[in-house]
N, C-alpha and C positions, 0 to 999 in steps of 0.2 A: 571602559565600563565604569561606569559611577557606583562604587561600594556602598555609598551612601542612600541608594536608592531602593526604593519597597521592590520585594522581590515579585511582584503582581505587575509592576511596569518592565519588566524586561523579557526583552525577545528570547530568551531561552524558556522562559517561564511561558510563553504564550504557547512554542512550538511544542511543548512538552505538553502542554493540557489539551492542543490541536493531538496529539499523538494516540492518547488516553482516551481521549472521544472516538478515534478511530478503532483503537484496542477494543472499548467496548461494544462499539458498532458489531465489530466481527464474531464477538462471542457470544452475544446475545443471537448473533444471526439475521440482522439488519444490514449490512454489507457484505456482498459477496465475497471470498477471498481474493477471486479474479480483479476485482475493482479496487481494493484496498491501497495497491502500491499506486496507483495513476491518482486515488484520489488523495494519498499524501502527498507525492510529489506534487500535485494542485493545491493544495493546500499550504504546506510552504513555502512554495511559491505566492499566494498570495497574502500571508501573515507577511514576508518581507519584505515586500511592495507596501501595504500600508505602514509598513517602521521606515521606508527608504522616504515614502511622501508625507511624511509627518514631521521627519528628520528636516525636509525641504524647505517643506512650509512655516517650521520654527525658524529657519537658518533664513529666509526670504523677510520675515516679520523680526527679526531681530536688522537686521540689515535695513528694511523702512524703517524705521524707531533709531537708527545711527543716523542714518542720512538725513531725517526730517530735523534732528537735533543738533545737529550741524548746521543745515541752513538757515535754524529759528537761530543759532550763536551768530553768525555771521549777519545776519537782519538787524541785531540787538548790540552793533558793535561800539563802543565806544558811550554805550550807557544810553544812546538815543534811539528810542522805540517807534515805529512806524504808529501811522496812524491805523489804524486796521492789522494786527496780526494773522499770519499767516495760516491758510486752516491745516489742520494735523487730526492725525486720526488717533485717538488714545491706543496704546498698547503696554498691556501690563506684563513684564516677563517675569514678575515673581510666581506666576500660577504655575 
């Protein structure tokens, strides 16, 4: 876990406000109580599904952005530039 990080991006923070939507469902009397536990366990289950596919797809696009940057060093060796460089798809991983 990243300490450094706003507490609005972490999975605890998300499952916690998922919990609280349910909390109030139930007392307002918008959810049955019968339904309450199936739709958290649903729900949980799919808050860490989008952190598992999100986690993926950072770690997939950090990985093209190595490897493209490797192939463009290895193209560029010895100071002698192709005619035509190589195309690359921009990715910025400061965001």
């Amino acid at each position: 876990m990243n300490p450094n990080k706003p507490f609005w991006q972490t999975s605890e923070f998300i499952k916690s406000l998922v919990f609280i939507i349910l909390s109030v469902g139930l007392s307002t009397g918008y959810i049955h109580p019968g339904d309450a536990a199936t739709m958290q366990g649903e729900l949980m289950n799919i808050v860490t599904t989008a952190f598992s596919l999100i986690a993926s797809m950072y770690t997939v696009g950090h990985y093209i952005k190595s490897r493209t940057e490797q192939k463009v060093a290895t193209i560029y060796v010895n100071g002698q530039q192709p005619e035509q460089p190589p195309a690359t798809i921009p990715f910025d991983s400061r965001k």
